[in-house]
C-alpha positions as CSV (number, residue, x, y, z in Angstrom):
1,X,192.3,44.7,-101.9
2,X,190.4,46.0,-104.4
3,X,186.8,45.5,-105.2
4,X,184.2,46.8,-108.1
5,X,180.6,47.4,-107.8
6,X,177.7,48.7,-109.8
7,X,176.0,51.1,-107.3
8,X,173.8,54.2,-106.2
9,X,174.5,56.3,-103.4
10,X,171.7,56.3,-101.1
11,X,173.1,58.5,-98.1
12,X,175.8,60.7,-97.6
13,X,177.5,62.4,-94.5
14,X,180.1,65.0,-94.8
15,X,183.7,65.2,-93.3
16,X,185.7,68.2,-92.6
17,X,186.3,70.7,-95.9
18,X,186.8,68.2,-98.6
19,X,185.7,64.4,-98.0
20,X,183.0,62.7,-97.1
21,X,181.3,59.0,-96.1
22,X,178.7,57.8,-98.8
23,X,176.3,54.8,-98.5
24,X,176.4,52.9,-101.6
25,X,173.6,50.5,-102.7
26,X,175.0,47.2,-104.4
27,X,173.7,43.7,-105.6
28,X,176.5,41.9,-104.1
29,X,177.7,43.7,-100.7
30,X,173.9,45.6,-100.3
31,X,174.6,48.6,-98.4
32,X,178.4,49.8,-98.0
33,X,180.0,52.2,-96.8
34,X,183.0,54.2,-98.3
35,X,185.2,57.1,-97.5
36,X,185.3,59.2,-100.8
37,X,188.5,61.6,-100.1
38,X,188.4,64.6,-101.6
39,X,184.7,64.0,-103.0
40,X,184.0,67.7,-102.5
41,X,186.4,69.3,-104.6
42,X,185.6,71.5,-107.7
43,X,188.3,69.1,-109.3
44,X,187.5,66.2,-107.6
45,X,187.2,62.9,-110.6
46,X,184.9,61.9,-107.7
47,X,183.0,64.7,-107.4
48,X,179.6,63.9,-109.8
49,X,179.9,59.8,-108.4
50,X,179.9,60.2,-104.7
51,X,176.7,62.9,-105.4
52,X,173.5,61.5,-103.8
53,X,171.4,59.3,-106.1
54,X,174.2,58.8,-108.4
55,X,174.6,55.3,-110.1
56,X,178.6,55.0,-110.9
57,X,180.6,51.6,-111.3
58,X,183.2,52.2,-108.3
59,X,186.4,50.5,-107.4
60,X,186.8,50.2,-103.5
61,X,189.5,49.9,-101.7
62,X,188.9,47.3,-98.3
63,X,191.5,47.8,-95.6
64,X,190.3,45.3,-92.9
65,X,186.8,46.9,-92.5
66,X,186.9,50.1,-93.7
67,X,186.3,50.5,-97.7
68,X,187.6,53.7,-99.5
69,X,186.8,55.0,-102.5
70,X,189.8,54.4,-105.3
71,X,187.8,55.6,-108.5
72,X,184.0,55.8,-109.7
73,X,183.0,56.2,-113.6
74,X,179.5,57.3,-113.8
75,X,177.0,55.2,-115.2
76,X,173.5,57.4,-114.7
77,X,172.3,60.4,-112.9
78,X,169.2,61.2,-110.8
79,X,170.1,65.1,-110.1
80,X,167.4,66.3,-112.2
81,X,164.9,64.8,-108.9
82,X,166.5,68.1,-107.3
83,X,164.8,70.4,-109.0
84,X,161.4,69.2,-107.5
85,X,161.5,69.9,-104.2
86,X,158.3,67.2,-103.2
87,X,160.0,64.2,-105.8
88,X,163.3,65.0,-103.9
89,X,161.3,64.3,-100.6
90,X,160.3,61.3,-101.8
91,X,163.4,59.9,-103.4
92,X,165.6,61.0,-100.1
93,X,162.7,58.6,-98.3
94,X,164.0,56.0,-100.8
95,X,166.9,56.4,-100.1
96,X,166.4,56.4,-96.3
97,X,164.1,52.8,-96.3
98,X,166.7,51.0,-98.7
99,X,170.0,52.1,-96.1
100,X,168.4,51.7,-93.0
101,X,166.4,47.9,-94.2
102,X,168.9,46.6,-96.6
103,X,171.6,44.4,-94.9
104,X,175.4,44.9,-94.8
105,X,177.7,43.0,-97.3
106,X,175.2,40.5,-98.1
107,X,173.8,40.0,-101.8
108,X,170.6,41.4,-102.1
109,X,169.1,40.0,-106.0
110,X,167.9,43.1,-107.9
111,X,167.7,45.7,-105.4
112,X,169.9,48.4,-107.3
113,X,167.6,47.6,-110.4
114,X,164.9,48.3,-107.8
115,X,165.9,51.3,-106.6
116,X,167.0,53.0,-110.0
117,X,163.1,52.5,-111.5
118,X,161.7,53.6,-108.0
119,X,164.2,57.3,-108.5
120,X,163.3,57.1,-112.6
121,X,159.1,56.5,-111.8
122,X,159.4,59.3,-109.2
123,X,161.4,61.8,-111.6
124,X,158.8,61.1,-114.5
125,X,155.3,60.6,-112.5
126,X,152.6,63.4,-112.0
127,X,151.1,61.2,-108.9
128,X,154.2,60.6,-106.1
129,X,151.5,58.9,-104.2
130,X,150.7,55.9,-106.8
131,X,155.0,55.8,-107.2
132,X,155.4,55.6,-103.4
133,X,152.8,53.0,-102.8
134,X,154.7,50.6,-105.3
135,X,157.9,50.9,-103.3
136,X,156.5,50.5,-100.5
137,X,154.9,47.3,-101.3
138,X,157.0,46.1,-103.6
139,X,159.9,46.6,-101.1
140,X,158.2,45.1,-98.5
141,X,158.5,41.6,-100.5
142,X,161.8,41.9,-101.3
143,X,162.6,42.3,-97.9
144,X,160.4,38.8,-96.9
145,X,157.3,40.4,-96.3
146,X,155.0,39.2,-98.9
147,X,151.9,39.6,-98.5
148,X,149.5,36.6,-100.5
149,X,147.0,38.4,-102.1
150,X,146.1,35.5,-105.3
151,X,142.7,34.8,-103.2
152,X,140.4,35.1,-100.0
153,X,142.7,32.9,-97.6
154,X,139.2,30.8,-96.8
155,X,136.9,30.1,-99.7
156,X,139.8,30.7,-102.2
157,X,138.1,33.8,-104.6
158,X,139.4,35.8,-106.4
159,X,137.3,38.3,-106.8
160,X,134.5,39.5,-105.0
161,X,132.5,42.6,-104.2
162,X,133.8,43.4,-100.7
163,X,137.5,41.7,-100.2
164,X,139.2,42.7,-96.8
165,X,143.3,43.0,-96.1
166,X,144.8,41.7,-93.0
167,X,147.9,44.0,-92.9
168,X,149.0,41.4,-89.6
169,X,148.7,38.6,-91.9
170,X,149.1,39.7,-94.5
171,X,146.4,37.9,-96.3
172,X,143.0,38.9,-97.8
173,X,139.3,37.8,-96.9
174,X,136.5,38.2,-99.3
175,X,133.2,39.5,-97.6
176,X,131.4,36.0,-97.5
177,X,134.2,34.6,-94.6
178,X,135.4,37.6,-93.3
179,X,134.2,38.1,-89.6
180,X,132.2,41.2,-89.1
181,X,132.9,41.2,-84.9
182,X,136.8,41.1,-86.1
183,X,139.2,43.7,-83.7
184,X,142.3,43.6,-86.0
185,X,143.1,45.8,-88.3
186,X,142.1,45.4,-91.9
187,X,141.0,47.6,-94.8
188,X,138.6,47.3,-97.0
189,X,139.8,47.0,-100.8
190,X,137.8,49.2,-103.7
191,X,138.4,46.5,-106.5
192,X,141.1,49.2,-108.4
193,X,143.3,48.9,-105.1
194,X,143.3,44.7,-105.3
195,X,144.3,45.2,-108.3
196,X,146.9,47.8,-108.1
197,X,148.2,46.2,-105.2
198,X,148.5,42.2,-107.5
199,X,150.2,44.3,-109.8
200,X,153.0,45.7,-107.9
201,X,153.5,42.6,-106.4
202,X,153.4,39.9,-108.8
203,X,154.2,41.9,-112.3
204,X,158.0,41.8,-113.9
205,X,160.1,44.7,-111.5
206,X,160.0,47.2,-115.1
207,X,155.9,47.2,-114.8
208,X,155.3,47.1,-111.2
209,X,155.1,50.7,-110.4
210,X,152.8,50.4,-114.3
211,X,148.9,50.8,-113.1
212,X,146.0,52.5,-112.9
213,X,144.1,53.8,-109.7
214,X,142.9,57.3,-109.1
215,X,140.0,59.1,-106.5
216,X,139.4,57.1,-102.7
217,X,141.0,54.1,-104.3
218,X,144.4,55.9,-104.6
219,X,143.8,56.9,-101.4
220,X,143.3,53.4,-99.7
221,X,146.1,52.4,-101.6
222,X,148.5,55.0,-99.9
223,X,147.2,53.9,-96.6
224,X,147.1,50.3,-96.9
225,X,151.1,50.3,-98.5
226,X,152.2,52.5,-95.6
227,X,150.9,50.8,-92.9
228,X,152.1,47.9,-94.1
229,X,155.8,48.7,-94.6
230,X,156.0,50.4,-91.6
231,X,154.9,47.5,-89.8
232,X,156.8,45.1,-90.8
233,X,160.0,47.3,-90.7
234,X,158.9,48.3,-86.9
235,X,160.5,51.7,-87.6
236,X,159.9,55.4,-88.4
237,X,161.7,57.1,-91.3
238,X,161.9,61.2,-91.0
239,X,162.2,61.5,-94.3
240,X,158.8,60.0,-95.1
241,X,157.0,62.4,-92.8
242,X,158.7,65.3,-94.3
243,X,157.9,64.5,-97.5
244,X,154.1,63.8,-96.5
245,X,154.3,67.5,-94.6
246,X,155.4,69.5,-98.1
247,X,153.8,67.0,-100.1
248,X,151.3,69.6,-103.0
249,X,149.5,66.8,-104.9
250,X,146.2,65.3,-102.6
């Protein structure tokens, strides 16, 4: 039976001289994986569509539950991310959060939309770190994990000169109610950070990864987006700590 999908491929593992598996990111089916014979062929029509980051409209082949590649037409590429060895880093982390958290052959609303401004902000940004932290967050919702961040959970402010994030709850606390003998964990929000983080989270997906915050508030921001994410996805991702190990850009 055949079957076509709108899709970038987010991971890729090679077999023998001339094939290979390749993860593809779709709306409908989220995460699938397809053999793409002969893929690595000089000749291959497959050859530029089963590359990594590529967004091609494919028609699959399902034989029980094994899908094969039949044909792919490209629709964009991402290869010029290669050339920058520190934005490759970070797409391949991408690439790694969205095929290890996005489930199997279930629709997954916007995600390949998602995906292809995270890989576009990341080929076009001079600060990977501002572009990662938007993922991160912004991903984090999509996958349930929204954080509520309109107001201090008690009083109800909006804004205030010290406001505090629960990354456990995922819920912020202005300085008049938050509890200075708390042991969670929680970080302290430079008012730029807030308001980056509002904006990933409740702008249209084409501005979220659109805002300003530079200095220590950059620098909270990274922290507070990371330990987040990897929180809530209880899991590690290699890809992540080798980008932050080459990573040039404080």
């Amino acid at each position: 039976m055949l079957f076509t999908y709108d899709g970038i491929v987010v991971g890729r593992r090679e077999i023998g001289d001339n094939s290979c598996f390749i993860d593809i990111l779709t709306e409908e089916q989220g995460i699938i994986e397809a053999t793409a014979h002969g893929a690595k062929k000089i000749n291959s029509p497959l050859l530029s569509s089963a590359a990594l980051f590529s967004y091609s409209k494919f028609c699959l082949n399902k034989t029980k539950l094994r899908y094969t590649v039949n044909s792919a037409k490209p629709i964009f590429s991402f290869h010029e991310i290669g050339a920058d060895i520190e934005k490759l880093a970070l797409a391949s982390y991408f690439a790694q959060a969205v095929r290890f958290c996005t489930p199997q052959e279930q629709t997954q609303d916007n995600i390949v939309r998602f995906f292809a401004i995270a890989l576009f902000e990341a080929k076009r940004a001079a600060r990977l770190e501002t572009v990662r932290s938007a993922f991160e967050l912004r991903f984090s919702s999509m996958l349930g994990y929204h954080p509520d961040l309109r107001a201090c959970l008690n009083c109800g402010c909006y804004e205030h000169g010290e406001m505090f994030f629960l990354p456990d709850s995922g819920e912020i606390v202005c300085g008049d109610c938050f509890d200075r003998d708390y042991r969670g964990r929680y970080f302290q929000l430079p008012p730029d950070t807030l308001s980056a983080m509002r904006n990933i989270l409740y702008a249209p997906l084409d501005r979220a990864f659109r805002f300003t915050v530079s200095g220590d508030s950059a620098a909270v921001l990274s922290r507070v987006t990371e330990s987040y994410f990897l929180a809530r996805t209880e899991r590690s991702f290699p890809a992540l700590e080798y980008y932050k190990g080459i990573r040039i850009t404080p």
